[in-house]
Structures are given as structure tokens and as C-alpha cells.
TORZAFI-971450 format. One record per residue (C-alpha): residue number from 1; x, y, z. Coordinates in steps of 0.25 Angstrom, whole numbers, plus 5000, padded with zeros to 4 digits. Example, Ala and Ser with C-alpha at 12.3 -4.5 7.8 and 13.67 -1.06 7.14 Angstrom:
PT  resi    px    py    pz
PT     1  5049  4982  5031
PT     2  5055  4996  5029
//
This chain:
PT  resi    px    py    pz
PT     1  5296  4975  5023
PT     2  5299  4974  5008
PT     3  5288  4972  4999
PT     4  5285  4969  4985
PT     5  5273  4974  4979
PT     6  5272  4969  4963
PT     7  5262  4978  4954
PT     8  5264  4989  4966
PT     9  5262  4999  4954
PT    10  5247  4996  4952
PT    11  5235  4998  4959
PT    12  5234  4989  4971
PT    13  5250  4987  4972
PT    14  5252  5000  4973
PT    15  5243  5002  4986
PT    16  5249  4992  4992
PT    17  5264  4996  4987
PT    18  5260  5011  4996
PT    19  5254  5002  5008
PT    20  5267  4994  5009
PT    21  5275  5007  5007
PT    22  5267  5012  5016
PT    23  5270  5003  5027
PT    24  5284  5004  5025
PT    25  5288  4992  5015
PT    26  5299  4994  5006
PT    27  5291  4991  4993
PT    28  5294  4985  4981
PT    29  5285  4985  4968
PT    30  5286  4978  4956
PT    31  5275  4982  4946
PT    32  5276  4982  4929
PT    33  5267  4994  4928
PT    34  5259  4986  4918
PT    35  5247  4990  4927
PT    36  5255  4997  4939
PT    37  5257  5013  4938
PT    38  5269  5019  4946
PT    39  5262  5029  4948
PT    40  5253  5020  4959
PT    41  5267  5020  4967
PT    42  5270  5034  4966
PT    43  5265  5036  4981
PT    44  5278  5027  4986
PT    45  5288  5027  4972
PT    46  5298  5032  4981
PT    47  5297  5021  4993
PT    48  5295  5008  4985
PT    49  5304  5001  4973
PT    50  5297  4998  4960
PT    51  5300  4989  4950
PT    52  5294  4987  4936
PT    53  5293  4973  4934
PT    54  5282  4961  4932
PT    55  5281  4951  4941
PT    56  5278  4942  4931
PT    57  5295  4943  4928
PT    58  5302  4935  4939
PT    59  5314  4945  4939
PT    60  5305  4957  4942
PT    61  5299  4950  4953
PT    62  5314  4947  4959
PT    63  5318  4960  4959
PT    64  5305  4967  4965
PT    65  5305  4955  4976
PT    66  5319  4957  4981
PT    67  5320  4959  4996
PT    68  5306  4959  4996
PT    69  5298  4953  5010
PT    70  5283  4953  5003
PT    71  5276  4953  4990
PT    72  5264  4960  4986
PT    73  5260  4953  4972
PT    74  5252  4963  4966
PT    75  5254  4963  4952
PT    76  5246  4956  4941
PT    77  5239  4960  4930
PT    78  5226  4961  4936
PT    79  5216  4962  4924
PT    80  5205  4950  4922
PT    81  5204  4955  4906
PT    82  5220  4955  4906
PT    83  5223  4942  4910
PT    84  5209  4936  4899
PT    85  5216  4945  4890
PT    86  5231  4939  4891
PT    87  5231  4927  4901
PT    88  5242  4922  4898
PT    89  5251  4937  4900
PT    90  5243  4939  4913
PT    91  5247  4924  4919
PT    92  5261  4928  4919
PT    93  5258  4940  4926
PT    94  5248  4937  4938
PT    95  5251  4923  4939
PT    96  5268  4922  4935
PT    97  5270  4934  4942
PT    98  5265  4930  4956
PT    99  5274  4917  4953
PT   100  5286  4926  4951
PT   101  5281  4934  4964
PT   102  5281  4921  4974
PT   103  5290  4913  4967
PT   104  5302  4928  4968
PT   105  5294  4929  4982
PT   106  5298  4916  4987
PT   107  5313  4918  4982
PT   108  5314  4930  4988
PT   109  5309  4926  5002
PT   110  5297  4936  5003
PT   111  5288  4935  5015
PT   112  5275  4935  5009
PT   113  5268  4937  4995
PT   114  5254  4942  4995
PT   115  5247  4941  4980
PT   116  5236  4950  4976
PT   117  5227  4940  4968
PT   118  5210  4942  4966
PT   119  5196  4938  4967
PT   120  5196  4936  4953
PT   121  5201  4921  4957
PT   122  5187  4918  4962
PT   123  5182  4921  4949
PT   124  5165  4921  4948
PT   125  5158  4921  4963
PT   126  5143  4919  4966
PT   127  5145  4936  4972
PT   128  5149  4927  4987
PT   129  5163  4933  4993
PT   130  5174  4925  4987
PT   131  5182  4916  4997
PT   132  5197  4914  4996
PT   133  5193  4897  4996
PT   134  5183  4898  4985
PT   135  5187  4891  4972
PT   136  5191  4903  4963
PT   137  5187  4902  4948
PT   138  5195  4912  4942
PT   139  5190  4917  4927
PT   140  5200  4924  4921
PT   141  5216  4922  4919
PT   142  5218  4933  4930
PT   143  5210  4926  4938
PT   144  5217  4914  4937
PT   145  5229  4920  4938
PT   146  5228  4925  4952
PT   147  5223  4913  4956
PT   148  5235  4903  4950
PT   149  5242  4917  4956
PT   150  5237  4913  4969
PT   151  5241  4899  4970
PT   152  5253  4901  4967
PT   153  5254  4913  4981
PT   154  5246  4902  4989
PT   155  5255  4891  4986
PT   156  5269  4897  4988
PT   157  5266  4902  5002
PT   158  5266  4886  5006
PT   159  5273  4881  4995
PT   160  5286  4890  4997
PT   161  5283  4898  5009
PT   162  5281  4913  5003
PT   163  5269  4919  5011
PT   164  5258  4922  5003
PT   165  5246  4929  5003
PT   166  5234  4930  4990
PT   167  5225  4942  4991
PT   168  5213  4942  4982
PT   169  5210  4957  4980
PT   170  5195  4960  4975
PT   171  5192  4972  4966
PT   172  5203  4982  4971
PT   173  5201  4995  4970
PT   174  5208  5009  4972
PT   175  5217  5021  4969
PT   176  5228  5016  4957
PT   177  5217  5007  4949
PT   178  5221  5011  4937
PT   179  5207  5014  4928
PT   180  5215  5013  4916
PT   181  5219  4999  4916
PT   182  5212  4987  4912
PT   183  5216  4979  4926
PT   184  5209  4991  4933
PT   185  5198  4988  4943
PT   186  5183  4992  4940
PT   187  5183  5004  4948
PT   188  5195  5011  4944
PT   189  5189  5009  4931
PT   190  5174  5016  4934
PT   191  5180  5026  4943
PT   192  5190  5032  4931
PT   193  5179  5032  4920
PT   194  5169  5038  4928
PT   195  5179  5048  4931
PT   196  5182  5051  4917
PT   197  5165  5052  4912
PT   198  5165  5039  4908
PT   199  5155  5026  4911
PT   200  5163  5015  4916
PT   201  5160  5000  4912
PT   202  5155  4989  4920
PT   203  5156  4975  4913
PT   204  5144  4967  4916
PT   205  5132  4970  4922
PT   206  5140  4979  4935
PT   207  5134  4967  4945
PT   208  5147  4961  4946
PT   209  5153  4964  4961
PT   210  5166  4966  4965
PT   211  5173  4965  4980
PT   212  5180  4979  4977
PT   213  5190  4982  4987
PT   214  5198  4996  4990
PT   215  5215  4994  4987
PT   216  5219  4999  5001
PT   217  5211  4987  5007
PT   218  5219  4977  4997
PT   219  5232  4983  5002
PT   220  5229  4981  5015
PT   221  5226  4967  5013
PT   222  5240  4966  5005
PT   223  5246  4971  5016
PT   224  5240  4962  5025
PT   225  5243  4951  5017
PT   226  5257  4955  5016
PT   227  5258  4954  5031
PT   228  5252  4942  5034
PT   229  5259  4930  5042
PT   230  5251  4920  5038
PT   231  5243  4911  5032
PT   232  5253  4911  5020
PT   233  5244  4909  5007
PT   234  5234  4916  5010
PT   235  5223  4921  4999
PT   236  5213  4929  5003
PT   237  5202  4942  4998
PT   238  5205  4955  4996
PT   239  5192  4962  4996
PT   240  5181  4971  5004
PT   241  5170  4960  5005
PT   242  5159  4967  4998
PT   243  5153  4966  4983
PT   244  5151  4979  4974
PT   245  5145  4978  4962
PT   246  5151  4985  4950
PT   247  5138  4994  4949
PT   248  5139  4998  4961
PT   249  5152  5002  4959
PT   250  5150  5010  4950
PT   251  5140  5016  4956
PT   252  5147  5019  4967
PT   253  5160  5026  4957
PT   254  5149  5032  4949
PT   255  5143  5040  4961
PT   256  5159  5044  4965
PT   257  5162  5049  4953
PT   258  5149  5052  4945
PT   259  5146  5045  4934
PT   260  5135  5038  4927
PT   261  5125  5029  4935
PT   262  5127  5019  4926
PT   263  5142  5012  4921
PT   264  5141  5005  4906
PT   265  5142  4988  4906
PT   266  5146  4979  4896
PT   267  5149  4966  4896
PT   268  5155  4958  4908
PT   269  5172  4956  4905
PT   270  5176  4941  4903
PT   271  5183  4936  4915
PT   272  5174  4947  4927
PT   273  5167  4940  4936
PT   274  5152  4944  4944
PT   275  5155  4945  4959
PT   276  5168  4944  4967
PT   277  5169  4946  4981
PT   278  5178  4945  4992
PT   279  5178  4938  5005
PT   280  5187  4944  5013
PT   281  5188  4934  5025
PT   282  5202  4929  5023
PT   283  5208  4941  5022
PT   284  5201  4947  5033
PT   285  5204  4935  5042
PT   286  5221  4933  5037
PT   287  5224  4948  5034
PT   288  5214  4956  5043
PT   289  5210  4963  5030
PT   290  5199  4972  5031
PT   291  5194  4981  5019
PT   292  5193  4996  5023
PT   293  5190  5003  5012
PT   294  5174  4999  5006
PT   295  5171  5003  4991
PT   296  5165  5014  4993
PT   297  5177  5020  5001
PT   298  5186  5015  4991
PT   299  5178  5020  4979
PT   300  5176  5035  4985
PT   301  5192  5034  4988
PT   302  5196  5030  4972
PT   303  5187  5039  4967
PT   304  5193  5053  4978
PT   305  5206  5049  4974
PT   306  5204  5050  4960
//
């Protein structure tokens, strides 16, 4: 099996690029390191081809896609201020570069194409588990991005034939999460100042909860997803199930790695919502995907790994 994996230099592609090496896939990745590090591939540099390119150029996308049976779409920019900050840059990225993804998928006769989208499509909850049928209310061009994104993966598996499969990750988190970028995931972020003597930042009250789920459990629904005979379409969770707050997050860090009892607050960021949570049904039911790793497990891992 030959299999593409775009931003497989960054911090979930890359785990997913040592899965599938792993497995015995001949791997490509195409990644323009605008957020992706080589150095997340080092592990398998010598067992996969890269190719620095954007998926938002169409020739790139050929090239990477040649003789290619599966595509995981993985790259994006993935930054809620990013997209409020230049909507119009980020549209061609996360929306025109999962067009060039299927519509060079289709041309070259790929099995399957699985799509990492987000919860952010569902915008504001009530705290409830989100359900993939719910009406989703994006509030943020990235937002609305993966969700246009997501129309157009839904609609070319009936439309044009090419198997396809929409996974909503949750608040990923793991080894790779680079602290120093502004697309970085709040733990990366509290576990590198607090290792450096420093008070990290929680915007808003820390009340807000997230549905924070370790990486190696979003491969393995990737590679389920990859797997799949049917139903073509498909969009479904990728989460744990269970609410943390950001307080008790930190809390948990804090008492890992020793740091003060308290974080500092300012004010919440346009665009962040309250609650998000998953329900994980669907992907239980069509991937057999069950999340092995809790956040406590995950956190003490991050943290003993450095």
C-alpha cells in the first residue's frame, strides 16, 4: 500500500507517517515546513519520500500523489487567530488545498481519502457531547473553512466515486506539539513555560472545558479510517468522551512538573468557544475506535518524555 500523508512533517502527521511506515506502507509526505519540522520524521527519513511542497499548488499535489492508493489530508493551517488574522491567505490553504487533494485524488485513481477536519465546526455548545447530525455553527474563518472543507470530502465520494472519510479531531495532544508556535495546543504550551520557571496564561476564566485526546489514539482512528470499506462519506468524532477543564489542567501539569498553584488570566481570545465535547458513537460503531490512552496517561507520558 502506497500512501500519501500531506503535513506529515508536523505534529499529528508525523505520528501517523511512523504508524504507516510502521505497518509496512511505502509513504509519501508532502509538507511546506511552514509548521511541519523534518525533524519530526527523523525516526523514518530514510524509509519514506518527502516532498516540500503546498497543497494549496495543484502541481505539488500531483507530484506527491503519483502512484499513491490512499491519502491522509492532514495539512492545514490550524490556528483559529491565523485564519481572524488573514481569512482570506488561510481559505486557500485549508479550503483550496483539500479541493486540490480530491479533485488530484480522483484523477489519479486513489482508493480512499480520509480528511482530518475539527470540532471547531460545531462552534458554541450547551457543555452536551457534540453529535456529528447537529447543526454546526462555526465562529471563525477556520471554522468555516473545515466545514466548507468537509462538503466538499462528503460530496465527492457520491458525486465522483472517491471513498472518503471526515475525521473531527478534538484537542489533540502529544510528543511533537511544537510549544513555540502560535497553532500550538494549550498543553504544549503550559508544559513548556512551566518547565522554563514561567506562569503560563489561561484566556478566560479556565472554566472552559475541552475533550483532550492523546495523538496515538487519533492515529489509530486515521488508520481505521483508512481501512474502511464502507460507508463512503463518512464524518464522524475523534475524541475521548470526557470534559477537562482548563484549571484542572493545569493543575494536573503543574503538579508534574511543579509550578505555581495558580496560572495567570486575561481576557478570553475572539473566536474560542466555552465547552466542546465529543460523542464518539459513530466512530466507535464504523471504525471500532476506542481511546486507550486517558489524560492523565497522556500528560505523565508528555511530560517523561521531555
Amino acid at each position: 500500500m502506497k500512501s500519501l500523508v500531506t503535513g506529515g512533517a508536523g505534529f499529528i502527521g508525523s505520528h501517523l507517517v511512523d504508524a504507516l511506515v510502521a505497518a509496512g506502507d511505502t509513504v509519501v509526505v508532502l509538507d511546506d515546513l511552514s509548521t511541519g519540522r523534518l525533524a519530526n520524521l527523523a525516526g523514518v527519513a530514510d524509509r519514506v519520500t518527502f516532498l516540500r511542497g503546498s497543497v494549496a499548488v495543484r502541481a505539488d499535489v500531483d507530484q506527491a500523489m503519483a502512484g499513491c492508493d490512499r491519502v491522509f489530508h492532514q495539512a492545514a493551517v490550524a490556528s483559529v487567530p491565523a485564519t481572524i488574522d488573514a481569512p482570506v491567505d488561510t481559505h486557500f490553504v485549508n479550503l483550496g488545498g483539500t479541493l486540490n487533494v480530491l479533485e488530484s485524488a480522483r484523477a489519479a485513481g486513489v482508493q480512499r481519502v480520509v480528511f482530518a477536519s475539527s470540532a471547531a465546526v460545531y462552534g458554541e455548545t450547551d457543555g452536551t457531547a457534540c453529535v456529528e447530525a447537529a447543526t454546526p455553527r462555526p465562529q471563525s474563518p477556520y471554522a468555516v473553512e473545515k466545514l466548507a472543507a468537509e462538503h466538499y470530502v462528503r460530496v465527492w465520494a457520491p458525486l465522483y466515486g472517491l471513498p472518503t472519510v471526515a475525521l473531527r479531531y478534538f484537542n489533540v495532544f502529544g510528543p511533537r506539539q511544537d510549544p513555540s508556535s502560535p497553532y500550538s495546543g494549550v498543553i504544549s504550551i503550559f508544559a513548556d513555560r512551566l518547565r522554563r520557571g514561567l506562569v503560563p496564561t489561561i484566556f478566560g476564566d479556565g472554566g472552559q472545558t475541552r475533550d483532550f485526546v492523546y495523538v496515538a489514539d487519533v492515529v489509530r482512528a486515521n488508520l481505521a479510517a483508512g481501512a474502511l470499506d464502507a460507508p463512503s462519506g463518512l464524518v464522524c468524532n475523534v475524541g475521548r468522551g470526557e470534559s477537562t477543564s482548563l484549571n484542572a489542567l493545569y493543575g494536573h501539569l503543574a503538579a508534574l512538573l511543579g509550578g505555581p498553584a495558580t496560572p495567570g488570566y486575561q481576557p478570553v481570545r475572539a473566536g474560542d468557544i466555552r465547552h466542546s465535547l465529543a460523542d464518539i458513537s459513530v466512530a466507535r460503531a464504523a471504525l471500532g475506535y476506542a481511546p486507550t490512552v486517558s489524560v492523565a496517561d497522556g500528560l505523565a507520558a508528555l511530560v517523561a518524555g521531555g
